[in-house]
C-alpha positions, 0 to 999 in steps of 0.5 A: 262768482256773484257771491264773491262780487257781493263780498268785494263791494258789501263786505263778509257780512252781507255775502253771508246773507247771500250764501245762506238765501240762495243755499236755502231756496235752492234746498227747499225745492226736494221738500217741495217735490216730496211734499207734492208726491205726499198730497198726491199719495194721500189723496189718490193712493191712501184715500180712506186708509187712515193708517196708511196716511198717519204713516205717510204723515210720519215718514213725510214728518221725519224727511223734513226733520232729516233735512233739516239737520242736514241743511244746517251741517252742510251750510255750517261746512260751506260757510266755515270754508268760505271763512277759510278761503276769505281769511275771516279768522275773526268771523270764527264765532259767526259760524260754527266749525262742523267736524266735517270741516275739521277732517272728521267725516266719520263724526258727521256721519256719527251724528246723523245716525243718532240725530236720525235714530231720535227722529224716527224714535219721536215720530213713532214713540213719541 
């Protein structure tokens, strides 16, 4: 595909950007739908119900943390199978091999429960 193009003329370095860039713009467009449905709900549906908003603000809050924890785990995974696949063993340090990657689901799954159990513990408690 094009990112291999980029890699055969620039080099690894440079397709690494182009990976991360286009990984990333296509991530935000969920927050940007969630975020649009969270203006709308707070000014239409929880209009003048400050609980009911400082709520919504939290939840809002916690699905951007959530996603960003998950962003960096599957970039982490996409890249290091890319170091894989292009045979860059002296890129090892530029990315760090998830557990997912090394045959672990199950770890993964481990740390985003706790990651997860810590948000909403800081959002609510916090």
């Amino acid at each position: 595909g094009t990112i291999r193009r980029v890699r055969d003329y620039f080099g690894e370095e440079i397709a690494f950007f182009f990976r991360w860039h286009s990984y990333y713009t296509r991530s935000l467009f969920p927050l940007a739908v969630i975020g649009l449905l969270g203006v709308v709900a707070k000014e239409t549906l929880f209009r003048g119900h400050e609980n009911q908003r400082s709520i919504l603000y939290y939840t809002i809050a916690s699905v951007h943390l959530l996603f960003a924890g998950l962003f960096n785990q599957i970039f982490e995974t996409k890249a290091a199978r890319d170091c894989q696949e292009w045979g860059m063993d002296g890129f090892r340090n530029l990315v760090k091999m998830s557990n997912s990657f090394n045959g672990h689901p199950h770890e993964h799954l481990r740390h985003l429960c706790v990651r997860s159990s810590v948000i909403v513990y800081c959002c609510f408690f916090g």
